[in-house]
Phi, psi and omega in degrees: 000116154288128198280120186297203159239010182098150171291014222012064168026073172218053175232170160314320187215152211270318206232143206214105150301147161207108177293066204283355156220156167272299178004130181176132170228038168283142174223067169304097157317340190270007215202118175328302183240063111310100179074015175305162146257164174302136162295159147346098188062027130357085171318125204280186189310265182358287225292302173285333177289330179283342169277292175341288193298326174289313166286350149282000171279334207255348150112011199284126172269347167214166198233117172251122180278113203255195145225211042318219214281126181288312163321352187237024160258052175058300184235065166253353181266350184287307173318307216258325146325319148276344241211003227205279174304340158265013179070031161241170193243126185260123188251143158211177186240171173179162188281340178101349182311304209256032211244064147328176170285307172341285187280343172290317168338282189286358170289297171290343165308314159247033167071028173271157197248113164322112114269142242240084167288152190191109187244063169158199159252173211315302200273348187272274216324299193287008164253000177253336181238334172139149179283154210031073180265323204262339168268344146300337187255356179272345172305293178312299190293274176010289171293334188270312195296340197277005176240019219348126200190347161285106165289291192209176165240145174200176228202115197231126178284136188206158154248117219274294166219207175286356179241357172272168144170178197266336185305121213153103176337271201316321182284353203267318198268331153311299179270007137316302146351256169343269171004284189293349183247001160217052181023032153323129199315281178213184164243118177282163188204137190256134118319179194255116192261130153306122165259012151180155200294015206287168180264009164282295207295324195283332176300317223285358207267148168260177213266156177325317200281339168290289213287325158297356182257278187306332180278342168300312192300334185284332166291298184315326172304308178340311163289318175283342190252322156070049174096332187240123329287161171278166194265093186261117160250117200261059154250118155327324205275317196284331159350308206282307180305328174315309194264343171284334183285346159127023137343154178247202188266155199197151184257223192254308170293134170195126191048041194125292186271159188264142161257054173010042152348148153270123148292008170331113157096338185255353237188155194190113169261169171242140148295183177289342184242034184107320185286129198279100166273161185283327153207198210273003179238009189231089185264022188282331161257134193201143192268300168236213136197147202294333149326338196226317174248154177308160137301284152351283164345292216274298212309315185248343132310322204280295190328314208273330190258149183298310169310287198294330178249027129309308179300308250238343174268130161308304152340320176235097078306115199249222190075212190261330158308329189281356165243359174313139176271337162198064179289354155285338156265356201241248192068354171082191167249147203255356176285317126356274184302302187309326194251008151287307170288320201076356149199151206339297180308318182332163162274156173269112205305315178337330209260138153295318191295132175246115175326132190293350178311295209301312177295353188264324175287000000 
């Protein structure tokens, strides 16, 4: 089976995140469905499949596949076999626990591109996600590299308690490591998205000043992996830094790499029991659901509504993002912003940087 090249891009959108279970039996500090069961109302076999045939009507060329843990949805390869077969191409993440022969089998079978989580080396990792995280996820990456079928690895920052973390050269330079020795594309490194406001869940964030030390350093890695793997980062912040290190004008992709823009508003996933979020961390809001609506429908409601193109503007944001000089490469996470705040609009409480308004003043 050959892997298509896209619909030439002629939907909104390139890539349809799909959350195909809550399910997870992992226990990731960082991550909402930890130790979970499947929710409540789960799109059944029909159901998801009828999201496939919408998202190739609405022009989407791959379907990326989240959780919690995707192995552990039943019927994901009946899915992922049709979605194959009408001609999108399918990516997924996964911790690597469940990659039996069986489903490593049908991952090549039909060509799907692996990615790995994995935040750390052997003794971090596993205090952030649960013993034997790292040998499960190392197991994993092995085996997909030895098909290539190893997409990216990716490595999301927490803090365990005030003196652990994965923030940290060695844990950082370990799975670049990895990557480069079983040929992973790149890696990605994540901040940490609040997935709700409780103050348990909100300690796991490492602090402005952690998160301003590390994205210097990941621009400085640049130089040293120098493409293999490439360095990828889903922080707003890191933009800003990017162009105070001497970047030239740059679009959300440059020379490889991602400057982890926010898309809040521009963007859109589906959960597990259908309803379509603005983006794959933020579920305080939901537009619709593909049960009842088109992907186009929910797609041109989100345009239409007032909330998203508040949201969606840089104009309102207030606080200190909102005088920030380079809240248009920037703007903070507005996912972020909500469950630190309680709204949408707010500054992202995470950036160190104080803005030249503020400092002139």
């Amino acid at each position: 089976m050959q892997m298509v090249k896209g619909l030439g891009g002629r939907g909104q959108l390139f890539i349809l995140p799909w959350r195909c279970t809550f399910a997870c039996d992992s226990s990731c500090l960082h991550c909402a469905s930890a130790n979970k069961p499947q929710a409540d109302g789960e799109l059944s076999t029909r159901e998801a499949i009828r999201m496939i045939d919408l998202a190739y009507d609405f022009g989407v060329s791959w379907i990326g596949i989240t959780g919690g843990e995707p192995l552990l949805r039943g019927d994901l390869f009946e899915v992922i076999e049709y979605a194959r077969k009408i001609g999108l191409n399918v990516s997924m993440i996964t911790g690597g626990r469940h990659l039996d022969d069986k489903k490593f089998e049908a991952i090549a079978r039909n060509e799907a591109r692996v990615s790995v989580s994995i935040d750390g080396a052997k003794k971090i990792n596993d205090m952030i996600r649960g013993l034997g995280a790292y040998v499960e996820a190392l197991s994993a990456i092995r085996r997909l590299s030895r098909e290539k079928l190893l997409n990216c690895l990716v490595y999301t920052f927490a803090n365990i308690n005030n003196t652990v973390t994965n923030v940290n050269e060695e844990d950082i330079r370990h799975v670049l490591d990895l990557a480069a020795y079983y040929g992973a594309r790149w890696v990605i490194y994540h901040s940490f998205i609040p997935y709700s406001s409780d103050s348990k869940a909100l300690k796991v964030d490492p602090s402005p000043q952690q998160y301003e030390w590390v994205w210097n350093k990941l621009y400085d890695l640049r130089s040293v992996y120098k493409g293999k793997p490439e360095i990828n980062v889903y922080c707003p912040f890191f933009a800003r830094i990017a162009k105070q290190r001497g970047l030239p004008d740059f679009e959300s992709w440059f020379n490889g790499f991602f400057l982890g823009r926010c898309f809040f508003g521009k963007f859109m996933s589906i959960a597990e029991n259908g309803d379509a979020i603005p983006c794959s961390y933020f579920d305080a809001k939901r537009i619709g659901n593909i049960r009842t609506k088109t992907l186009r429908e929910i797609w041109e409601e989100m345009q239409t509504s007032e909330y998203f193109i508040k949201a969606r503007s840089k104009d309102n944001i207030k606080g200190k993002c909102g005088v920030c000089e380079y809240k248009d490469i920037c703007g903070g996470c507005r996912a972020a912003a909500y469950h630190y705040t309680g709204d949408v609009l707010a500054s992202d409480p995470r950036c160190a940087y104080v803005p030249k308004a503020l400092r002139e003043k």
